[in-house]
N, C-alpha and C positions, 0 to 999 in steps of 0.2 A: 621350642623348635618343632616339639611333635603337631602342637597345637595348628600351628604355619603350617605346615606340610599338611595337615588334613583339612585346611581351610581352601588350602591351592586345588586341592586333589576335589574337595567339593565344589566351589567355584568353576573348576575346567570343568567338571561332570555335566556340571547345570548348563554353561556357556553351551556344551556340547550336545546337548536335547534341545536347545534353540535356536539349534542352528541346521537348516535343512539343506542339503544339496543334490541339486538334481541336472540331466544334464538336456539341450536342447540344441538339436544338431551340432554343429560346431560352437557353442557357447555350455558354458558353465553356470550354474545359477546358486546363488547360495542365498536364502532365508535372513536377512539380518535380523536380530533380536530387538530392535526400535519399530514403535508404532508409527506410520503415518497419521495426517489426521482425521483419514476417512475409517481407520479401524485394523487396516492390513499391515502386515509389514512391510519394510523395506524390502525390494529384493539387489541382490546385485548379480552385475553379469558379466563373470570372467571369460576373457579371449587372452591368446599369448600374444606379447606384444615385445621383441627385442629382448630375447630372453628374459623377459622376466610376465608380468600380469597387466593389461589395460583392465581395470573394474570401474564398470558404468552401472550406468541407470536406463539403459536405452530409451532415455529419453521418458520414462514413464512420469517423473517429478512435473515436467510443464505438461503431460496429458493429465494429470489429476488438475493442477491449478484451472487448465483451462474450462475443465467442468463448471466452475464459480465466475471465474473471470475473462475479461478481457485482454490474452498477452500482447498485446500492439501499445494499452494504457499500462498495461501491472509493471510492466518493467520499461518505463520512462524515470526522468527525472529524476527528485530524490531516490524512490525504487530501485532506478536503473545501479544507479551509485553503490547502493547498500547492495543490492546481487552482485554487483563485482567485488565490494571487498568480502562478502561472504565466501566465496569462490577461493580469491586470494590468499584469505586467513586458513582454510582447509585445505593447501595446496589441490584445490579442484579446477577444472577447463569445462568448456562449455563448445562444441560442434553442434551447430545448428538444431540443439535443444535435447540434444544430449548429457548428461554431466556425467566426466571421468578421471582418474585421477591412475597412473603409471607407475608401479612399482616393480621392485626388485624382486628376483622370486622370494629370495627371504624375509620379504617386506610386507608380503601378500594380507598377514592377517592385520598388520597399520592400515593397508589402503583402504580393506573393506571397513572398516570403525571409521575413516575419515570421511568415507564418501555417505556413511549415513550417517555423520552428524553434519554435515554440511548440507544433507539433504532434508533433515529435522528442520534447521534455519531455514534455508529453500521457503521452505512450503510454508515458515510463518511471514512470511514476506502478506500472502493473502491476507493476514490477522489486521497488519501493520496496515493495509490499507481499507479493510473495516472500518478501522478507528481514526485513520486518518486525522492524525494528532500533527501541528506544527505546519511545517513547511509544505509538508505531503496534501494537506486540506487545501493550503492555498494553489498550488502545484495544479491540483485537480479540477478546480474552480476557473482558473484563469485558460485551463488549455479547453474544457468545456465551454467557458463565452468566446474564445479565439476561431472555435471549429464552426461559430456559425454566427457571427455580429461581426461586418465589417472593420476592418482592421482600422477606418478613417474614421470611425463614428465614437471608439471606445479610448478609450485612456484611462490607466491604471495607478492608482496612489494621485488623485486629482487633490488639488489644496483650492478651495474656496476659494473666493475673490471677499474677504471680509477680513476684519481685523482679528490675527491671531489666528489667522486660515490654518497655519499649521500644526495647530494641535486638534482639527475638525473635521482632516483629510476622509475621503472616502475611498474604498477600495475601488471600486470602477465607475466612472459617468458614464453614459450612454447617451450620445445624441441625439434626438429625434424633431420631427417637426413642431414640436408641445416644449413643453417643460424638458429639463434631461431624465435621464433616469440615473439615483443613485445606488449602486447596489453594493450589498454588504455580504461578506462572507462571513458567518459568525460561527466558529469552532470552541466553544465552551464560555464558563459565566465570565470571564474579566472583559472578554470578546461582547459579547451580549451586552456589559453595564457600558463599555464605553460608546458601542451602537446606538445604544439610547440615549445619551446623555450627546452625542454628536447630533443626531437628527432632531432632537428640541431645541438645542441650541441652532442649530442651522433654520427652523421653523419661527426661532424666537426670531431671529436678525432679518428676514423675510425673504431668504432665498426659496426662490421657488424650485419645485423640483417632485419627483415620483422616487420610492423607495420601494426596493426590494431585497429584503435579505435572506440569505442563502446559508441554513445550518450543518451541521455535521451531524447533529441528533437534536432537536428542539424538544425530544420530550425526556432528553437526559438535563437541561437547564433545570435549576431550581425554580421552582414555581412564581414566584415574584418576581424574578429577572427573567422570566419568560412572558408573563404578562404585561412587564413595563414596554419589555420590545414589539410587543404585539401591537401595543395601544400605538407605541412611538412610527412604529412603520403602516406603510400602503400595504406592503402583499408581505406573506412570508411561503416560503420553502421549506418544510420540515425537514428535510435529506438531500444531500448532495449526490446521493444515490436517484433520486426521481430526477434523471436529466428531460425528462418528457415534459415534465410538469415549470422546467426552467425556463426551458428553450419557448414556450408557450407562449410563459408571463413576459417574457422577454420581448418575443417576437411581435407579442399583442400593443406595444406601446410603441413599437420602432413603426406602425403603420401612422 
């Protein structure tokens, strides 16, 4: 028992040197003891709110994101999804880029623990679209050819006109006055061996056509399944991050 009692009595001590409160006009500001991922900590910012505490972030969690990103693309889609159950699961609210969460007064030090681990998640959201694993990669891919290749020219998950089209599908045609353009989104090696083994086969049967493929990181590929899809395609894309360098290869073939 003495043990516990001097472990609580340590515990709050520490808790209580990391924790800084300071006051700013009509706001309260308290220090949470979580790193952001720029190096600071969290702060939070008490107002009374119905007898008890509103603690937000005023809004500082989307001014750090916005520093790296895009918030009009970060939180679509898959993204948009996962920020709301993020929110949800933290009992946290969201006013136009603010994030807060209401408690009771007795409830004050749950709200502030809630609102900076909610806001720890928050801000890996950017990580999550770094890496742009799954649905998120294609997500991104499809709303970047939509923002500028005619909606009448492009079609998505197109199946060959050849026997057993559907196991040789490609993720977008592109109409042009030539050949079509097929282009590929390739998000890691299973993605890459079956690009390749599609576009030889589509080259063996004599469909004509232009190839472009679109990576997630082409120099995270293992070596040999990056130079099969090299050989196997017309252009490639190292990054879905280089929309400059898409939009180009793209745009160069639609004349």
């Amino acid at each position: 028992m003495n043990d516990l009692a001097a472990l609580r009595k340590s515990l709050c001590t520490a808790f209580c040197e990391d924790v800084v409160i300071s006051e700013r006009g009509d706001l309260l500001t308290v220090s949470i003891p979580l790193t952001a991922r720029d190096g600071d900590c969290f702060t939070a910012y008490l107002s009374r709110k119905n007898g008890g505490w509103r603690v937000s972030d005023a809004a500082n969690t989307m001014m750090r994101l916005s520093y790296e990103n895009d918030l009009t693309k970060l939180l679509t889609g898959p993204r948009a999804k996962l920020y709301e159950s993020i929110l949800a699961e933290s009992g946290l609210f969201e006013d136009d880029g603010e994030i807060y969460i209401d408690v009771p007064a007795d409830k004050l030090s749950r709200g502030i623990f809630a609102l900076g681990q909610g806001l720890c998640r928050v801000e890996d959201i950017a990580l999550w679209t770094k890496s742009r694993v799954g649905s998120t990669f294609a997500h991104d891919l499809r709303e970047l050819l939509n923002s500028f290749v005619p909606k009448e020219i492009i079609e998505e998950g197109y199946v060959p006109e050849i026997y057993g089209g559907d196991d040789y599908a490609v993720d977008f045609r592109i109409k042009t006055e030539g050949k079509p353009v097929f282009l590929f989104g390739v998000n890691g090696r299973d993605k890459a061996r079956l690009t390749t083994i599609t576009l030889l086969h589509l080259k063996q049967v004599g469909v004509k056509f232009d190839s472009i493929i679109v990576c997630n990181d082409f120099y995270d590929l293992p070596k040999k399944d990056a130079s099969r899809l090299m050989s196997a395609a017309n252009d490639v894309v190292p990054s879905i991050l280089d929309t400059a360098s898409i939009i180009e290869k793209v745009r160069h073939r639609m004349v």
